[in-house]
N, C-alpha and C positions, 0 to 999 in steps of 0.2 A: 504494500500500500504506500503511495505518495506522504512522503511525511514534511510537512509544514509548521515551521516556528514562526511564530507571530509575537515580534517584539516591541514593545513600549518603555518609551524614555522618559525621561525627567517629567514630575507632576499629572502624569495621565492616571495615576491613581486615584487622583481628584477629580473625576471625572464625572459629571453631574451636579457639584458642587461649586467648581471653580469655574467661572465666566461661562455661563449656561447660553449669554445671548453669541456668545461666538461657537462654544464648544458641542452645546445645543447639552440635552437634562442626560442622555444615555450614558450610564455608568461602566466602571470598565470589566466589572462585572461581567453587566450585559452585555457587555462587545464579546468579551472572551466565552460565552454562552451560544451567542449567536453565531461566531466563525464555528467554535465546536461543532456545532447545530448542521449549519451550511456543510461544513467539511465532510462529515456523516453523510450526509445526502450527497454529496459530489465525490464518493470514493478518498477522500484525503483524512490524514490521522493529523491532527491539530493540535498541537502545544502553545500554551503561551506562557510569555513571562514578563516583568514587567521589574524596572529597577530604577530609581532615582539615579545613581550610580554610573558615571561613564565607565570606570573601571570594571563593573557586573553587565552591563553590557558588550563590553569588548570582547569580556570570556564565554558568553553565550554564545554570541556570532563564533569563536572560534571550536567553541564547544558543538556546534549545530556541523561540524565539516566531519563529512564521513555518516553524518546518521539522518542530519536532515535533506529534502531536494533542494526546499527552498525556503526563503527568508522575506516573511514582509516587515518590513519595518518603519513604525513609526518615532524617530528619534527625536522628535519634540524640541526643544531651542538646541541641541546638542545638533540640530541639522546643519546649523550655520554658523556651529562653530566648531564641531569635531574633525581633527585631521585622523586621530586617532580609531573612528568608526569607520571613515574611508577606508584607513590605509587594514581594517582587522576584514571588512565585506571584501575587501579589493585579494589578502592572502587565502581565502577558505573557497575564494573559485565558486561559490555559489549563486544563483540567480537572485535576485534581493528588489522588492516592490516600495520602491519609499512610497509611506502614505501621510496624508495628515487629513485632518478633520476639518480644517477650514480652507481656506485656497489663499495659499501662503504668498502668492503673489496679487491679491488685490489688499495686501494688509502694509505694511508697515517695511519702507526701504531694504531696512537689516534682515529682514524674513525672505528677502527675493534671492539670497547665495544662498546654496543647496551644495556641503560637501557630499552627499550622499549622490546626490544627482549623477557624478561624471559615473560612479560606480553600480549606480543599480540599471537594471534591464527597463525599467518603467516609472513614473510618478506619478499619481493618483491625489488631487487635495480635492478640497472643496463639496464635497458629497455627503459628510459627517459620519457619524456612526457605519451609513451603509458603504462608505468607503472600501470597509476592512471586507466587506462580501464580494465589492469589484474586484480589491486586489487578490483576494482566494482566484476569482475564478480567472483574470489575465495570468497567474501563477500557473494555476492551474492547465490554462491554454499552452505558456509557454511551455512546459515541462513536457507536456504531451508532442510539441513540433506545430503546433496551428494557431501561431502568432499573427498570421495575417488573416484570422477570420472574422 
C-alpha cells in the first residue's frame, strides 16, 4: 500500500483557535481525521505528524526515506525561512506536496519566498482545510505516473 506522511509545522496545532478568519475553524484534529478518512478510500496508508520544532521536522522528513512514497507538507512560517527543510526534502529523494491553508501569495510580501517550493513536485494554498485532500490525491496521481490528468 502507498504510504503517505503528512507533515505540519510551527503552530498548526492551533488550528481552529488561532486566526479562524484566515485559517478558517477546522482543527488539526480534523485534518488528520479526514486525510486518514480520504487515504482509506483512495488505497493510501496515512501518517501524520505534527511539530512546533524545525529540528523534529527535519528528522521526520529524513525518517519518512525508505518507508514512506510520499511527503505533503505543510511547513507553516518555516516555509520562508527554512534552508534547513529544503536542503533534508531535497537528501531523502522523495516527492513532497507543499501545502498551506490560505494562499500565501495574496497575503503579506514575506509569505511570497517559498524554500520549499524549488524542492517539492507541486504547491497547493488557498483551499483551507480541503487542501490536504487535493494534495493526497495530486500525491496520489503522481506516484501512480498520471500527473498530466
Amino acid at each position: 500500500m502507498t504510504s503517505i506522511l503528512v507533515l505540519n509545522g510551527p503552530n498548526l496545532n492551533l488550528l481552529g483557535q488561532r486566526q479562524p478568519e484566515v485559517y478558517g475553524s477546522t482543527t488539526l484534529a480534523d485534518i488528520e481525521a479526514a486525510c486518514t478518512a480520504h487515504g482509506d478510500a483512495s488505497g493510501l496508508s496515512v501518517s501524520c505528524f505534527q511539530s512546533n520544532h524545525e529540528g523534529a521536522l527535519v528528522d521526520a522528513i529524513h525518517a519518512a526515506k525508505g518507508v514512506r512514497d510520499g511527503i505533503i507538507l505543510n511547513a507553516g512560517a518555516y516555509t520562508h525561512t527554512s534552508v534547513a527543510l529544503m536542503d533534508a526534502i531535497a537528501s531523502v529523494e522523495l516527492p513532497v506536496v507543499e501545502l498551506h491553508l490560505s494562499n500565501i501569495h495574496a497575503r503579506e510580501a514575506f509569505r511570497h519566498k517559498s524554500y520549499i517550493a524549488p524542492v517539492a513536485i507541486g504547491q497547493i494554498c488557498g483551499f483551507g482545510a480541503h487542501g490536504y485532500i487535493l494534495a493526497l490525491d495530486a500525491l496520489r496521481q503522481h506516484l501512480l505516473g498520471r500527473t498530466s490528468e
